[in-house]
C-alpha positions as CSV (number, residue, x, y, z in Angstrom):
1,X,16.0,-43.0,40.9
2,X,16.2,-39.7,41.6
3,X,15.8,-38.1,45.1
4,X,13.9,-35.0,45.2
5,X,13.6,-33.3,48.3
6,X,9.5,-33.2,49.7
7,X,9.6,-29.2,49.7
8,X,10.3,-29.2,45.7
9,X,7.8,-31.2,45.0
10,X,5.5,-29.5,46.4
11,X,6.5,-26.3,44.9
12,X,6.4,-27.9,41.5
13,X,3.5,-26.6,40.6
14,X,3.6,-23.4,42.0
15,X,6.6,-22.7,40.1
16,X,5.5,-24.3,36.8
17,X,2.1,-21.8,37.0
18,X,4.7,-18.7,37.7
19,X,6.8,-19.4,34.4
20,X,3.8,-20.2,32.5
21,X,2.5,-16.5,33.8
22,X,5.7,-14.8,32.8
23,X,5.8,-16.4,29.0
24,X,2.0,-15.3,28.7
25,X,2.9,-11.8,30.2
26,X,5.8,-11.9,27.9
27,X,3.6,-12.8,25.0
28,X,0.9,-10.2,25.3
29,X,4.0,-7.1,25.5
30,X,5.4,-9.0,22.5
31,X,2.0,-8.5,20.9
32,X,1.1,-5.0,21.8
33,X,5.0,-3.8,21.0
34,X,4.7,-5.6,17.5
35,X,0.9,-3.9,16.9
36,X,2.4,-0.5,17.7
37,X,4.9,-0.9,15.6
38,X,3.3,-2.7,12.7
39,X,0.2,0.2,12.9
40,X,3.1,3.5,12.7
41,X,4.8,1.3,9.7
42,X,1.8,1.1,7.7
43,X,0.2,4.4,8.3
44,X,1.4,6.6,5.7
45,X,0.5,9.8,5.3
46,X,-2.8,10.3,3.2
47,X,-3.1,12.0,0.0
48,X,-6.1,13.9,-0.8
49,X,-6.3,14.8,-4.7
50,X,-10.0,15.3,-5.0
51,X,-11.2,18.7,-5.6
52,X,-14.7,19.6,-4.0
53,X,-15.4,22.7,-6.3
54,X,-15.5,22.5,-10.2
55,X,-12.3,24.6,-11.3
56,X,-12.7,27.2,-13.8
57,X,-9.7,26.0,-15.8
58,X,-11.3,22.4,-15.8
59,X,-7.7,21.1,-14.4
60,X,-6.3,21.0,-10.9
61,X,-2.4,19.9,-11.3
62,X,-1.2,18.4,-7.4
63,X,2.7,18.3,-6.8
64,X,3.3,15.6,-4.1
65,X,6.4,15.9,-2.3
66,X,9.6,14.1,-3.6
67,X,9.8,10.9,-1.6
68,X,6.1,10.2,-0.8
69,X,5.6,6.9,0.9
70,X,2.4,5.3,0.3
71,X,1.3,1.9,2.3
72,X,-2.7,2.5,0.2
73,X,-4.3,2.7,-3.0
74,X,-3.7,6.5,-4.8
75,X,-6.6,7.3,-7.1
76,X,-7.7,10.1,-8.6
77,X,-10.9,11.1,-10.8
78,X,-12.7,13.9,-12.7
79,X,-10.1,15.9,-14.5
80,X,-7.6,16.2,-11.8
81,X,-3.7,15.9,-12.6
82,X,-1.6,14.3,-9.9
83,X,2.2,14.2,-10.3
84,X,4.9,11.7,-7.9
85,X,8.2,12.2,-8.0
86,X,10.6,9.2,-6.1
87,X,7.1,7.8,-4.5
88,X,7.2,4.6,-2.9
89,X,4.0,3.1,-4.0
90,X,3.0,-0.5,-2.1
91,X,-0.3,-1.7,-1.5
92,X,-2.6,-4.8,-1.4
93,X,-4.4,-4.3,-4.0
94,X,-4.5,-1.8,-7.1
95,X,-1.3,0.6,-6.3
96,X,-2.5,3.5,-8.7
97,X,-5.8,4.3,-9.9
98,X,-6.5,6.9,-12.5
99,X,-10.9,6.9,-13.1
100,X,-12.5,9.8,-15.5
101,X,-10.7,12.1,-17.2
102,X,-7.8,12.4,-14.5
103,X,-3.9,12.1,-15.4
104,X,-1.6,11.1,-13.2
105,X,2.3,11.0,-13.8
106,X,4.8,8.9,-11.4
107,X,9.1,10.1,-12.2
108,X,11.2,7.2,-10.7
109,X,8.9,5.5,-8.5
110,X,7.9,2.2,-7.2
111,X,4.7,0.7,-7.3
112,X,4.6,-2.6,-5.7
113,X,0.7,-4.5,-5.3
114,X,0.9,-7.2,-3.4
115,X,-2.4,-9.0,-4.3
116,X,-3.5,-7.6,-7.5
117,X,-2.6,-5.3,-10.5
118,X,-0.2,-2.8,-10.2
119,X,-1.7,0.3,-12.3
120,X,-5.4,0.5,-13.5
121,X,-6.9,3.1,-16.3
122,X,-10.8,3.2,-16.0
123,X,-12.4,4.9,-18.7
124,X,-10.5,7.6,-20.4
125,X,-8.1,7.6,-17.2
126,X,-4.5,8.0,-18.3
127,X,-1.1,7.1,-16.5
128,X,2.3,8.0,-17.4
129,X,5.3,6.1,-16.1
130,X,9.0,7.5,-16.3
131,X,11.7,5.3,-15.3
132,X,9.6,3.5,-12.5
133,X,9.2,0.0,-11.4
134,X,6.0,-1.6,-11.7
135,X,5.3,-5.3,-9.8
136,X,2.5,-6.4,-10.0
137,X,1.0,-9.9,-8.3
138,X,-1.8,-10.4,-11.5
139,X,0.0,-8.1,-14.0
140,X,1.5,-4.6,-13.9
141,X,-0.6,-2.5,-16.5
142,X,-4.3,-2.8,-17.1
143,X,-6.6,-0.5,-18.9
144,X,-10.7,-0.7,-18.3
145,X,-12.2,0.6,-21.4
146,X,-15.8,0.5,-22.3
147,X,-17.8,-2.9,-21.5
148,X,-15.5,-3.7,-19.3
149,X,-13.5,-5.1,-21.6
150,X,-9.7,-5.5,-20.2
151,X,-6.3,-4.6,-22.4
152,X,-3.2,-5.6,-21.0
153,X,-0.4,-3.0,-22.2
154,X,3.1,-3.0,-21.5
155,X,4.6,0.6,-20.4
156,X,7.9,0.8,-21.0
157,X,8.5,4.9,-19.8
158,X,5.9,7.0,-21.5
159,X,2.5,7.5,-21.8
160,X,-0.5,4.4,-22.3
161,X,0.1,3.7,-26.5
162,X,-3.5,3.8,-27.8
């Protein structure tokens, strides 16, 4: 048997209670830390390709900065033109969007999705691919054409073959 004096058993408890209180403290700064950190990783900067006016030329052509890092969906619509050079593309769900008339054109890129299809064409919606990477987790190229009716095409560098 072991001898313990009576003042430490006492204190048992006390001192049981006081580590407890430090792991939980420990815990919660472990939490907000990773939060903080987890929220600056995954808040890339936004990218705004919608025009508000009509332009006269019927085309607006927007040059993203070599290197874009995108943590969200890019889309675009009407009869916008959107152009990515070395873009980091990752997101949950569809990575790239192209809706209406809109073009856009990734140069050596990634586009990683995560829980669905990598690239989507709606309508007459077009996407070109140059020497990227496409992952996809339910396929990589998808084109929505009229009633809805899905073609899978495999993009191999160039523009959607129709």
């Amino acid at each position: 048997m072991i001898w313990w004096p009576r003042a430490l058993i006492g204190a048992a408890p006390a001192v049981i209670i006081l580590v407890k209180a430090r792991l939980m403290l420990l815990r919660v700064v472990f939490m907000a830390l990773t939060t903080v950190a987890l929220t600056a990783c995954l808040s890339g900067p936004s990218l705004d390709v919608h025009v508000a006016a009509p332009v006269p030329s019927g085309s607006v052509e927007v040059v993203v900065p070599a290197g874009y890092v995108a943590h969200r969906t890019i889309s675009c619509s009407g009869t916008d033109t959107i152009r990515l050079d070395n873009a980091y593309i990752e997101a949950a769900g569809v990575a790239v969007r192209a809706q209406d008339a809109c073009t856009i054109t990734l140069v050596n890129s990634q586009i990683i999705s995560h829980a669905g299809i990598a690239l989507v064409a709606d309508g007459a919606g077009d996407v070109e691919l140059i020497d990227c990477y496409v992952q996809g987790a339910h396929g990589a190229v998808v084109r929505r054409v009229a009633f809805d009716r899905l073609e899978r095409r495999l993009d191999l560098g160039g523009p959607w073959i129709t």
